[in-house]
N, C-alpha and C positions, 0 to 999 in steps of 0.2 A: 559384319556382313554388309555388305554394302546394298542399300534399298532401287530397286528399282520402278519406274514411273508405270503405271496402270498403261495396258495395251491402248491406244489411242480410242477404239474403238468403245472400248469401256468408259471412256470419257466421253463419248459421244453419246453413252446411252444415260450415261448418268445424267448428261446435260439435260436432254429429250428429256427425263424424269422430272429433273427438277421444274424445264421450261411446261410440263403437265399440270405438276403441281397447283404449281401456282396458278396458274390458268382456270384450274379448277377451282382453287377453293377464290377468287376473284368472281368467277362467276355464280357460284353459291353467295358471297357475299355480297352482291347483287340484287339475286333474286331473294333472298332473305327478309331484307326490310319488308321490300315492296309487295311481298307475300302474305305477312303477318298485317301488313298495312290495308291490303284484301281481306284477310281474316277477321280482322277488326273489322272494316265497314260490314263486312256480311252480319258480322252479330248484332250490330246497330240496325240495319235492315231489319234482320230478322227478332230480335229482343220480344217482341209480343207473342209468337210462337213461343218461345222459351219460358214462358209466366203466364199460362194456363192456368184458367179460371176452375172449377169442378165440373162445369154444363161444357169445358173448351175440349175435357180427354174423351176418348173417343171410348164406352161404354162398355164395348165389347172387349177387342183384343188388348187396346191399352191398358183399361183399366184390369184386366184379367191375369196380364202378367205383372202388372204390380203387387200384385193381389196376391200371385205366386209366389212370387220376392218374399210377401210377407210373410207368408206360411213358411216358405225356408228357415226365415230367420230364426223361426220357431220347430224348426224340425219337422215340419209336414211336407205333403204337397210332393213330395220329389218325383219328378216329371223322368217318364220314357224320352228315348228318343224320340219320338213322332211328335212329343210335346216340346221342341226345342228346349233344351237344358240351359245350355248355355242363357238364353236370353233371360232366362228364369233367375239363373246366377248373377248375370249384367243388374237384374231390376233388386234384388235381395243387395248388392252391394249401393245399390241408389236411395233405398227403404233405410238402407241402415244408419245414416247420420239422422234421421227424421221419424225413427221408427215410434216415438212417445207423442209424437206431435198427434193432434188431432185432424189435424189438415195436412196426416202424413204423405196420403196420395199426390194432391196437388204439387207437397214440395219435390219429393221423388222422382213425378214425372218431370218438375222442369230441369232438374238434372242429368234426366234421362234423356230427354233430348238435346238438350247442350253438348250433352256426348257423344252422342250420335249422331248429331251434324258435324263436331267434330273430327269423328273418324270418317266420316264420306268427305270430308274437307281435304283430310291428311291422304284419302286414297284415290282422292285427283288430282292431289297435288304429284305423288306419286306416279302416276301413270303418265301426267306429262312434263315431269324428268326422265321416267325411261324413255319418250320419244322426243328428247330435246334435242336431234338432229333433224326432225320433221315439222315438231311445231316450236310455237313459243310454250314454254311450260306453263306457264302460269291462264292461257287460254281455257286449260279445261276447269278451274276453280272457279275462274270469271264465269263461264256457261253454267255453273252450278248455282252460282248465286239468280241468274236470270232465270230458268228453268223453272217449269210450273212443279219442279220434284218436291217442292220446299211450299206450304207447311203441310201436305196431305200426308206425305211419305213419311213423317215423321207423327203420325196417327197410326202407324201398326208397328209397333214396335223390331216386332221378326224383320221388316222390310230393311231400313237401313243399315242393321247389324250384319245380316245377309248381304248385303251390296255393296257395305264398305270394306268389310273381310275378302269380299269375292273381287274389291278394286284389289286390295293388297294384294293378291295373289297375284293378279291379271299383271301388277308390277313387276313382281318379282320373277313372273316369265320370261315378260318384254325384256328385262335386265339379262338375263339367260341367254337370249339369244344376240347380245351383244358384247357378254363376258365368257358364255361355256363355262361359266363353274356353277359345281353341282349343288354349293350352297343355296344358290338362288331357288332352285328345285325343289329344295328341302324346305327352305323357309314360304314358298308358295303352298308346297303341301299342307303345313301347319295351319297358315292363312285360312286354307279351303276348310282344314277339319275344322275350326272355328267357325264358320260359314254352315258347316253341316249340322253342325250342334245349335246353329243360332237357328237355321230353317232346311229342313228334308231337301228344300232345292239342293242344296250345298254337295250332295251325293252325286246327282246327275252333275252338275258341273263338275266332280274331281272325276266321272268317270270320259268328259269331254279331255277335259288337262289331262290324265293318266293317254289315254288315246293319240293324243299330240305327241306325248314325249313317246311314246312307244314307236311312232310312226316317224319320229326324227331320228332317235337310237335306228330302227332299220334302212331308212335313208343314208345315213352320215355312215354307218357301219359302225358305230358307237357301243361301247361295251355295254351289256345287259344290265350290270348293277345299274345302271342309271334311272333307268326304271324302280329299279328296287327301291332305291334311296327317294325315289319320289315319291312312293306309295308308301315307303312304311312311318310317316310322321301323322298322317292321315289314314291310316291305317290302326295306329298306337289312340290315338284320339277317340274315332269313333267307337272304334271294338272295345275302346278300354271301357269308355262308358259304361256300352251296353253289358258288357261284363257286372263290371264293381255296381251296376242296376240293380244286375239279376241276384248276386252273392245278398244284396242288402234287401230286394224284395222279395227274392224264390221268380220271379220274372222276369225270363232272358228274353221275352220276346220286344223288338222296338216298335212294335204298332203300327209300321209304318203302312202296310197292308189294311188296315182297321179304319185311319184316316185319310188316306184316300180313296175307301170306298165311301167314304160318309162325303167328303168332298164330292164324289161322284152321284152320287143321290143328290143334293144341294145342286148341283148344275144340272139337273132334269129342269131344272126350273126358268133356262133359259127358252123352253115349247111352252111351259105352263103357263108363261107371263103372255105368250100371245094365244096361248087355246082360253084357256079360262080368266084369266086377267087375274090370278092369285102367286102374288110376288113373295107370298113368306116361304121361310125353308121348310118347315111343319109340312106343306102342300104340295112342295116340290119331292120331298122323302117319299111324303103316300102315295102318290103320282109314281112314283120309281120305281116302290116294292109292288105296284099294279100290275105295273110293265114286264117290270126284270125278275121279279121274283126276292125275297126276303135274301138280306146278307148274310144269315146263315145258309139258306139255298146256295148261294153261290161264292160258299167258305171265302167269303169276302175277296173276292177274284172280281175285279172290273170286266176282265177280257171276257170270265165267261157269262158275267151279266149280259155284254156287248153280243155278244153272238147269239143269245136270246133274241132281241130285236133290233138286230143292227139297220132296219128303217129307223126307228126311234133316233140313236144315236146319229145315223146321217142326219137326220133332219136337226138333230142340237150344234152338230158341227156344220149346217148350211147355214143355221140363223147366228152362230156366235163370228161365222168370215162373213156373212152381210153386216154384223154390226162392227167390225174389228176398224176399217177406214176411222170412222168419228172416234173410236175409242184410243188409236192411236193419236190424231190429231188434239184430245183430251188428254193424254197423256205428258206430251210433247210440247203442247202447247199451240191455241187455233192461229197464230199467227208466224211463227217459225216454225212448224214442220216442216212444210214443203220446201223452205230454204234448209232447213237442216238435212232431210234426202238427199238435197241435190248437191251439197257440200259435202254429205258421203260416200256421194255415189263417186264425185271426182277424189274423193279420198281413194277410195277402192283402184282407181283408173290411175293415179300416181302410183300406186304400190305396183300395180301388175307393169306400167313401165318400167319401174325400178329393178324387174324380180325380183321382189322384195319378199320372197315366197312363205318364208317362216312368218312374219307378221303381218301377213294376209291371210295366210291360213288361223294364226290364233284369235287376230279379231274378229274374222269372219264366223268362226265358231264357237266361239267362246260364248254367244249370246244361247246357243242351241238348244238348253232345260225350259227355254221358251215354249218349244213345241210341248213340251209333256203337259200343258195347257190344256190343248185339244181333246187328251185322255177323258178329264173330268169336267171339260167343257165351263171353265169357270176362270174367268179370267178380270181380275178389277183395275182398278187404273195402275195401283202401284207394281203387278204382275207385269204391266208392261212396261213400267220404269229400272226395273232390275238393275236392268245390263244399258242404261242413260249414258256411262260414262263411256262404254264402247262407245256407243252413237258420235258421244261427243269426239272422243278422240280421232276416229275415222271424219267428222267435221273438220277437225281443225288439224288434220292432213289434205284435206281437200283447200280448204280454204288457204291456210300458207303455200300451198302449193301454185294456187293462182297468184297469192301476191307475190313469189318469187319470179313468176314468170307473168306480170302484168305488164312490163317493160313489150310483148311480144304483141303485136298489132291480133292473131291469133286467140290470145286466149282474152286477149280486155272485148273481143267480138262475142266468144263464147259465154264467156260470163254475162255480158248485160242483154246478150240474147236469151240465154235462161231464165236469168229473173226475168224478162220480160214475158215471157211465155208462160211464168208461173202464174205475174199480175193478170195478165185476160185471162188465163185457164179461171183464177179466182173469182172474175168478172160476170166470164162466159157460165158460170156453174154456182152462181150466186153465193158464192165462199169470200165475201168481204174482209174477211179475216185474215185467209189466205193471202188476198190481193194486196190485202194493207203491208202484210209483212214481208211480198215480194218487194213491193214498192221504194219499202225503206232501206233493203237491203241496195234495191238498184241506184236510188241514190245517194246511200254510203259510197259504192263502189265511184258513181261518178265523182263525188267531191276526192277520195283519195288518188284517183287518176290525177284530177285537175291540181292537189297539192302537191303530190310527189313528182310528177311529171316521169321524166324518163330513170328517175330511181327507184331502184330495191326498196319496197316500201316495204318488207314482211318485219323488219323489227323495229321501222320507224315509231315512234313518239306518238307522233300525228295519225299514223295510221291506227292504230289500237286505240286513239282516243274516240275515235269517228265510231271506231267495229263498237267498242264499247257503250257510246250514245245510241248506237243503232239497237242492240240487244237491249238495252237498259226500255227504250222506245216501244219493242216489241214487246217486250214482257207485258211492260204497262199497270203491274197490280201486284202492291208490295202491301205487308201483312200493316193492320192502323197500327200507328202507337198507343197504346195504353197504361193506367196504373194501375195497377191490381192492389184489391185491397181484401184482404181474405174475412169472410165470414158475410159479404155484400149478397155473392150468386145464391141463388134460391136451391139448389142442389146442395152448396155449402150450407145453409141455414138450416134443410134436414138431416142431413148428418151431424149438426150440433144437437139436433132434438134426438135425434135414435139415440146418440150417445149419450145426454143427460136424462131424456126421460124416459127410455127403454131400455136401461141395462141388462134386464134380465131377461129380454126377448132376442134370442141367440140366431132363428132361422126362419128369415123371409122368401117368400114368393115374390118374381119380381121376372118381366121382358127384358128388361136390361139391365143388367147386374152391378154396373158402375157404383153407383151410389151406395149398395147395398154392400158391397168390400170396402168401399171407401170408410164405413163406418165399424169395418172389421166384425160383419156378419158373415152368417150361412147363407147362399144365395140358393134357391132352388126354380129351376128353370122355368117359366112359365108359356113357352113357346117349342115344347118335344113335343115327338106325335104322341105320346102317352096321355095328354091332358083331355080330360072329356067334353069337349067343348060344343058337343052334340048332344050328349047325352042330358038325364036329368040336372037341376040344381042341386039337389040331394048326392049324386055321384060325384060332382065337384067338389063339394064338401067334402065325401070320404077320400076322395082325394086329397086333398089338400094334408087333412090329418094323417092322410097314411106317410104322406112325405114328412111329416113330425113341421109342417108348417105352425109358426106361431101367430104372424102378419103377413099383410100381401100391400107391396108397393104397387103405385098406378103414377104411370108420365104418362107423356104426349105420347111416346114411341109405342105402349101398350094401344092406346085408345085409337091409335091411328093407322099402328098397323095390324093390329088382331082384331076388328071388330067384332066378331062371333064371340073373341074371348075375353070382350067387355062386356059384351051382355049380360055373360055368363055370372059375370063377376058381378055386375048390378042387380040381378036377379035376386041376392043373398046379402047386401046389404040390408042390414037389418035385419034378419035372418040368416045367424050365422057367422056374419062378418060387421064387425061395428069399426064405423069411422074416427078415429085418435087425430089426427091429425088432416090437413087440406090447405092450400094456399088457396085466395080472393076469387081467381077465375076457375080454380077444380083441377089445373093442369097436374099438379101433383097433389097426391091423396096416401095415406096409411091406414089401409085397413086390420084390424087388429081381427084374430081370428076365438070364435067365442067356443073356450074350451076344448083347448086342442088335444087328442089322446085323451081326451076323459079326465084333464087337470084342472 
């Protein structure tokens, strides 16, 4: 039989394939090096974040879900959903090569954030390859390393698991609406149910993403499975959970209801810091159930606290948007915000030229579990770092967008009228910071005029070397180098004594619990409303034993921020409570507790 030659037209596509190909993996080959080559200096930058000292982890939630980890490893602890899982499981697998160490904590955590910058590394780098027709990809990893996100963000552990699962997703969108296959969909759903199990946000965002796709399915006329196949990977995730929870504890409930009402009692305390000047949570709770009525009264229902005294509540949500400007600018950082707005705002303003409608509408909403904010009125710096990498990327669509079209007499006017308007606005409103940062950008942009002249500077050499000095400029405040030498920090020296010369004293009292898990105790809270810090010294005592306290640790964070409940504590030194241990200046102290339970 005789063969005949492929229809021309099949050779034409075959060609098109191949000339793809190549193309592609030429440009991954590329961007590869120069990637990892960023990857590397960020970790040099950053190396002293990574090699935490015992007094560097942050007491509360760092050390708490280490602490989790631990207990897993040992079959405890197994956390609800409201208690993020997932991140429980991240830190139990970080615990585990170091789990005999004495200084298990310290080495844990510095693997635990290696990893976690990590994956917010690998989910900018991600998101800008999905808009490598918009910007340069590699812009939004550069922004990460400048960004005031790094090393605070990496002090709550829930934060960057949450934001780097919730990049990968936002990826696998943008990929979506460039390929229309449903895998993307599917693999973004996963992403998010990982995001939901690392932090409760994770939930409001899959029900922003579920909303998007449902609202394109009815747009496009798109078959309903589509929907389906989105929700059900994230659907298998969380339910499965909270299932195989309930089969193992007899409780199917996720808590989630539980802890943000407690959340919401905690943020009373943004009136009580300016009515009374008492900033702990203990004040802000009591303050709450004054108001609103006990969480049992209002079967732990925020809404219907809220409609009890919804002056109260206005007035948390007046003073939390008076203070939200500095808290963004802190956030974001006091000398590139303002250039960062106004490089998203021309982000936004290129897209709506483009009809770019699909990824206008997902970045523009994608931040939106922001507002559930407002609900509990508690909002800390890393709550508004989230969704950083949208920021960035609506940036640096604004930004390439001018230098593709810097060539145009037009926009080199608008540009350096805006920073200029930023600089006096900075000036005029005594924001030095601001002005500095306007400043720098305005004369970035003029030296890349005056290099490139009338070329296409958006993926020149030069021009990325200039944008790059200018951020690196702004930033201004990269973490010291240090060597770490373990058993030096005063926090590690008492965990080598609890651990050698208190093995048998199982459960401390203690404001901040760090130290007290780090030495693989029982921590029992010394800062709930339940502690009698009114009442007699004799009731503090039967306190204490009725909590089966055996010791009570005292830092700075106790003496400084509970004064009422140092007193209380000094009262019974000596009486009750005998001194075992103390460092030269009294900052930290072990109080041993005399005869506890009648032992």
């Amino acid at each position: 039989m005789e063969l005949k030659p492929a229809p021309e037209v099949d050779n034409h596509i075959a060609a098109r394939f191949r000339r793809f190909s190549c193309s592609l993996f030429q440009h991954h080959l590329k961007i590869l090096p120069l990637s990892l080559l960023l990857y590397l200096i960020s970790i040099i930058i950053f190396y002293p974040v990574f090699l935490p000292d015992l007094s560097d982890i942050n007491p509360f939630d760092e050390a708490a879900y280490l602490y989790k980890g631990y207990l897993l490893l040992h079959g405890q602890g197994l956390s609800t959903f409201s208690s993020n899982p997932f991140t429980q499981l991240f830190y139990a697998l970080m615990v585990l090569p170091f789990k005999n160490s004495v200084f298990w904590m310290v080495h844990a955590c510095s693997l635990g954030r290696f990893v976690s910058f990590t994956l917010l590394w690998i989910g900018a780098c991600r998101i800008g390859t999905s808009l490598s027709d918009r910007i340069q990809p590699l812009m939004l990893p550069v922004m990460l390393i400048i960004s005031p996100l790094m090393p605070a963000f990496l002090r709550f552990p829930s934060d960057p698991l949450y934001a780097g699962f919730a990049a990968l997703a936002l990826a696998k969108t943008l990929e979506f609406i460039k390929t229309n296959k449903r895998t993307d969909l599917s693999h973004a759903s996963i992403f998010l149910g990982i995001a939901a199990l690392s932090r409760n946000d994770g939930v409001l965002l899959f029900l922003v993403f579920i909303t998007l796709v449902l609202l394109w399915v009815i747009l496009k006329k798109k078959p309903v499975r589509i929907v389906l196949s989105s929700a059900a990977p994230f659907l298998l995730l969380v339910g499965g959970y909270i299932l195989l929870y309930g089969i193992f504890t007899g409780d199917f409930n996720p808590g989630t209801m539980r802890r943000t009402y407690d959340n919401f009692e905690t943020g009373h305390g943004v009136i009580e810091q300016v009515n009374t000047g008492l900033p702990d949570t203990p004040a802000a709770k009591l303050a709450a159930r004054e108001a609103y009525g006990t969480p049992e009264e209002n079967n732990y229902s925020v809404f219907t606290a809220i409609r009890k005294r919804p002056d109260l509540y206005l007035a948390r949500v007046k003073t939390i948007l008076a203070e939200m400007p500095r808290a963004i600018l802190n956030a974001y950082g006091l000398r590139i915000t303002a250039v960062l707005i106004l490089m998203s705002v021309w982000g936004v303003i290129s897209l709506l030229r483009a009809k770019e409608w699909e990824r206008l509408f997902l970045l523009s909403f994608w931040p939106a579990p922001f507002v559930s904010g407002f609900v509990i009125t508690i909002f800390r710096t890393g709550h508004l770092q989230f969704y950083a990498l949208v920021v960035h990327a609506l940036a640096g669509i604004g930004l390439f967008t001018i230098l593709r079209n810097l060539h145009s007499r037009n926009t080199r006017r608008g540009i350096l009228s805006a920073l200029a308007l930023v600089t006096l606005y900075g000036f005029l409103d005594n924001k030095l910071a601001v002005a500095y940062g306007g400043y720098i950008f305005f004369a970035a942009f003029i030296l890349i005029m005056r290099t490139t002249g009338q070329k296409n500077p958006a993926d020149g050499p030069i021009t990325m070397m200039i944008l790059l000095a200018a951020l690196i400029i702004t930033q201004g405040v990269f973490p010291t180098p240090k060597i770490r030498t373990l058993g030096e920090d005063p926090q590690e020296q008492i965990v080598l004594y609890i651990s050698q010369e208190m093995e048998e004293v199982q459960t401390f009292a203690s404001a901040s619990p760090g130290i007290i898990h780090a030495a693989r105790k029982r921590s029992v809270v010394l800062t709930s409303v339940d502690v009698p810090t009114d009442n007699s010294a004799e009731d503090f005592m039967v306190w204490l034993q009725a909590q089966g306290v055996e010791a009570v640790y005292i830092d700075k964070f106790l003496t400084s921020r509970s004064p009422a409940l140092w007193k209380q504590i000094q009262r019974v030194i000596g009486n009750g409570l005998s001194r075992v241990f103390h460092t030269d200046d009294g900052s930290y102290q072990i109080l041993l507790v005399d005869d506890p339970l009648g032992k």
